[in-house]
DRENNURO-417381 format. One record per residue (C-alpha): residue in one letter; x, y, z. Coordinates in Angstrom, 2 decimals, decimal comma, always signed. Example, Ala and Ser with C-alpha at 12.3 -4.5 7.8 and 13.67 -1.06 7.14 Angstrom:
REM residues 2
+-----+---------+---------+---------+
! res !       u !       v !       w !
+-----+---------+---------+---------+
!   A !  +12,30 !   -4,50 !   +7,80 !
!   S !  +13,67 !   -1,06 !   +7,14 !
+-----+---------+---------+---------+
This chain:
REM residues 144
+-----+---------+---------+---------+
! res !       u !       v !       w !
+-----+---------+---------+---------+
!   X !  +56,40 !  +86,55 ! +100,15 !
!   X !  +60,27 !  +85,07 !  +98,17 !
!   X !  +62,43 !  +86,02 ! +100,16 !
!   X !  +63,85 !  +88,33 !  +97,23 !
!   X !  +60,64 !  +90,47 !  +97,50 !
!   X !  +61,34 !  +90,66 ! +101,58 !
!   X !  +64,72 !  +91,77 ! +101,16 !
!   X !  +64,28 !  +94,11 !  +98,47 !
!   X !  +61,14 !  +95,91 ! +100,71 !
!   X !  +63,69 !  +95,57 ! +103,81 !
!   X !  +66,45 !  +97,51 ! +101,63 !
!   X !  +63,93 ! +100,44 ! +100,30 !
!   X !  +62,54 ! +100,82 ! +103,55 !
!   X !  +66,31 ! +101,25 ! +104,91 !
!   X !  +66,79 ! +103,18 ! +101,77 !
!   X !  +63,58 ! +105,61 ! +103,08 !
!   X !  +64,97 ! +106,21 ! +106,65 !
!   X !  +68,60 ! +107,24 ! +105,69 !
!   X !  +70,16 ! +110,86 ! +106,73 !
!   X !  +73,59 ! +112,44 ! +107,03 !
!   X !  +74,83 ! +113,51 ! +109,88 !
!   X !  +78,19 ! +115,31 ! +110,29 !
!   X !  +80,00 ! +115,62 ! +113,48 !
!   X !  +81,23 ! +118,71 ! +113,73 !
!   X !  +80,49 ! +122,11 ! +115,95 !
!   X !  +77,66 ! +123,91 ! +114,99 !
!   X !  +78,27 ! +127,37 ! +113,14 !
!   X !  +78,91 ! +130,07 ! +114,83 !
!   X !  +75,64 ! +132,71 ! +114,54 !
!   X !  +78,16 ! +135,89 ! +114,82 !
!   X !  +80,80 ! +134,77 ! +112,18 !
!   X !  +83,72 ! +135,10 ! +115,25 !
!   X !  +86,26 ! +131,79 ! +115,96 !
!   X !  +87,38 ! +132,07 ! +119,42 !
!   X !  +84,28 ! +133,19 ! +121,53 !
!   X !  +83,80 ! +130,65 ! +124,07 !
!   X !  +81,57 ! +128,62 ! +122,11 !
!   X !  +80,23 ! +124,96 ! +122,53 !
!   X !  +83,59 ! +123,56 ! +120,70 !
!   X !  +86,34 ! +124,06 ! +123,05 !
!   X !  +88,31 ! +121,04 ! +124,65 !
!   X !  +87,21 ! +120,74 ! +127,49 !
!   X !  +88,92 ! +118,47 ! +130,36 !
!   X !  +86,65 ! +116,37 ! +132,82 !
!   X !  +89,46 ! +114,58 ! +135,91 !
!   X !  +86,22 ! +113,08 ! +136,54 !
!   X !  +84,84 ! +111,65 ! +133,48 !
!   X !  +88,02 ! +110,51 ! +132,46 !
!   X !  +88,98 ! +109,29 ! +135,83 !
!   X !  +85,89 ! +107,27 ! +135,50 !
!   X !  +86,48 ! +105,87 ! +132,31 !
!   X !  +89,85 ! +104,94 ! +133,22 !
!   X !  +88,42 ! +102,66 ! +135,95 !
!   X !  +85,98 ! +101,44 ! +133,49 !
!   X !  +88,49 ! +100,12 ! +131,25 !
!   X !  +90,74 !  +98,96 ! +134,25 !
!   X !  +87,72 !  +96,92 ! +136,04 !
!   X !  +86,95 !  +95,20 ! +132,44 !
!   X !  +90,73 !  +94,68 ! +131,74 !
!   X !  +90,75 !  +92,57 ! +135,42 !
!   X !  +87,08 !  +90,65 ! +134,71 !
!   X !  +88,37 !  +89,78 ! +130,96 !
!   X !  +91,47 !  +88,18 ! +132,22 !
!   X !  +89,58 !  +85,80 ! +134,34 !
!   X !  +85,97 !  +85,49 ! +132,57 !
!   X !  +87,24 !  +85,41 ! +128,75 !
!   X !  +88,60 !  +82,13 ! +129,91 !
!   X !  +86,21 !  +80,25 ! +132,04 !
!   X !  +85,30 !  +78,07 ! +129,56 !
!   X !  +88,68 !  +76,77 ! +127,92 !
!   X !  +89,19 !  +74,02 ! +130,13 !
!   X !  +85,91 !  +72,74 ! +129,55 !
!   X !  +86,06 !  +73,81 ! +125,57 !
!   X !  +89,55 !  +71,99 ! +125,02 !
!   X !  +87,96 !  +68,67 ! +126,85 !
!   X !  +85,49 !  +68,87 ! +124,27 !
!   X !  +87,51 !  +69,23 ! +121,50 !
!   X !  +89,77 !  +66,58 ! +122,52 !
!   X !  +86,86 !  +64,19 ! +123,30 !
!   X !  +85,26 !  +65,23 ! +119,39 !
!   X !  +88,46 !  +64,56 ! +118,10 !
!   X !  +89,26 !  +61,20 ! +119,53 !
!   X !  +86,06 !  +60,21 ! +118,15 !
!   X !  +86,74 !  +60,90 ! +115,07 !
!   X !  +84,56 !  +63,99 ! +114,37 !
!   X !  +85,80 !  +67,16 ! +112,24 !
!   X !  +84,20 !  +69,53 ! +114,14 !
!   X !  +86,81 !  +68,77 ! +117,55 !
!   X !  +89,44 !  +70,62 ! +115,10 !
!   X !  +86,60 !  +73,28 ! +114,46 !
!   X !  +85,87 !  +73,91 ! +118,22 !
!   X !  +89,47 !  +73,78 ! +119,14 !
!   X !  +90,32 !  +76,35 ! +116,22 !
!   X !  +87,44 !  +79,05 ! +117,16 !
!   X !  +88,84 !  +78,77 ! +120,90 !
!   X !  +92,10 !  +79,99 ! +119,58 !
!   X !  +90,26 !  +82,73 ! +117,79 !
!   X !  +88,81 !  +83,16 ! +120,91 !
!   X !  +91,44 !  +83,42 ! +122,88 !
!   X !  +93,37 !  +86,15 ! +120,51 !
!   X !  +90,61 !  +87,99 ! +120,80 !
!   X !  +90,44 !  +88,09 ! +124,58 !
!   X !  +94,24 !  +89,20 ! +124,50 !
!   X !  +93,10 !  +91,67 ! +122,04 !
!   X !  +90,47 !  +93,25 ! +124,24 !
!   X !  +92,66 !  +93,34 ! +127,81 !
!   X !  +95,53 !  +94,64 ! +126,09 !
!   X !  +93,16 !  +97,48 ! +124,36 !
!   X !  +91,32 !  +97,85 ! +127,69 !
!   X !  +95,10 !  +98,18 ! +129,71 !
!   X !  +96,29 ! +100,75 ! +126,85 !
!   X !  +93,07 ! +102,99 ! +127,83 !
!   X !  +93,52 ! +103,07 ! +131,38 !
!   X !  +97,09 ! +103,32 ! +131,34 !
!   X !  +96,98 ! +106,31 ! +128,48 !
!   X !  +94,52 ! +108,36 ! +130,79 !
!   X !  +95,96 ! +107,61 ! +134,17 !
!   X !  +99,03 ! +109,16 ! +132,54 !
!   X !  +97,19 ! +111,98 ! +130,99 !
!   X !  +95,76 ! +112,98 ! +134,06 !
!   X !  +99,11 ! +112,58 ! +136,09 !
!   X ! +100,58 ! +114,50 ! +133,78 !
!   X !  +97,48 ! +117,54 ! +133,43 !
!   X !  +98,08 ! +117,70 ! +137,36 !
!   X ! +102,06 ! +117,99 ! +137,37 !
!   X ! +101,92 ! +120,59 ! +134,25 !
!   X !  +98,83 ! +122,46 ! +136,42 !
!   X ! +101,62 ! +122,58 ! +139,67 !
!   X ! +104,24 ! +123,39 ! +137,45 !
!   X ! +102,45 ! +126,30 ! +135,86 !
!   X ! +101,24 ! +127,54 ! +139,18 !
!   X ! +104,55 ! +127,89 ! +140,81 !
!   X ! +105,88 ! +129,65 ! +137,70 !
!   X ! +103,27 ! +132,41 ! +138,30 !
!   X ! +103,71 ! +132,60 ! +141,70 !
!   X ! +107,22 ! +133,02 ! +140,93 !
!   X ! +106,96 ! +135,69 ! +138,52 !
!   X ! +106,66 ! +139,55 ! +138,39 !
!   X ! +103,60 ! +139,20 ! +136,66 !
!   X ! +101,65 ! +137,44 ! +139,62 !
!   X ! +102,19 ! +140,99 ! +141,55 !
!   X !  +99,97 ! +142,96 ! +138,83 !
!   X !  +97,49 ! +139,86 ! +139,40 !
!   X !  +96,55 ! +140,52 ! +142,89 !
+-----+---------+---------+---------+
């Protein structure tokens, strides 16, 4: 089989298997808006907490293992070069690529972690805040 005959049975089969999906809350059966339904923002300390140490644990391993190899990598650019070959400038060039895209990655990876440490900080200080306004208030004597 040509490879155009492959690649045309490879795009119908793709073709075959496609469906839409739309994110978005399912409908509400009774027509209402603000029964406690399946859409409400919901916020997880704990899930978030945890993906906040996610991002911080691969923000410290990136630092280190996204550049284990450029010592060795520059060597043998260097060496390709002296020797005359085009491809030291090649290897030398997709390190730098390489390397912007490491700084890319721990500076997204910081941004996350820093954004929900915040967040949550800041959740906990508006909870204790909101707390001690109640207790302050008249209302919290019609609560009890």
């Amino acid at each position: 089989m040509s490879f155009d005959k492959e690649w045309s049975a490879a795009r119908a089969t793709a073709t075959a298997n496609v469906s839409m999906r739309l994110n978005q809350v399912p409908a509400d059966p009774g027509g209402g808006g603000g029964g406690g339904g399946g859409g409400d923002l919901e916020l997880n300390q704990d899930h978030i907490g945890a993906v906040g140490s996610d991002a911080y644990k691969l923000h410290n391993r990136l630092q280190t293992d996204g550049k284990h190899a450029a010592t060795a990598t520059t060597e043998a650019a260097g060496a390709l070069t002296k020797e005359g070959f085009a491809s030291g400038a090649a290897l030398l060039k997709a390190h730098g690529l390489w390397e912007g895209q490491v700084k890319t990655l721990v500076a997204a990876c910081a941004t996350i972690s820093n954004g929900l440490n915040y967040s949550l900080a800041s959740h906990a200080k508006d909870e204790q805040q909101l707390h001690a306004d109640f207790t302050a208030s008249a209302i919290d004597k019609f609560l009890k």
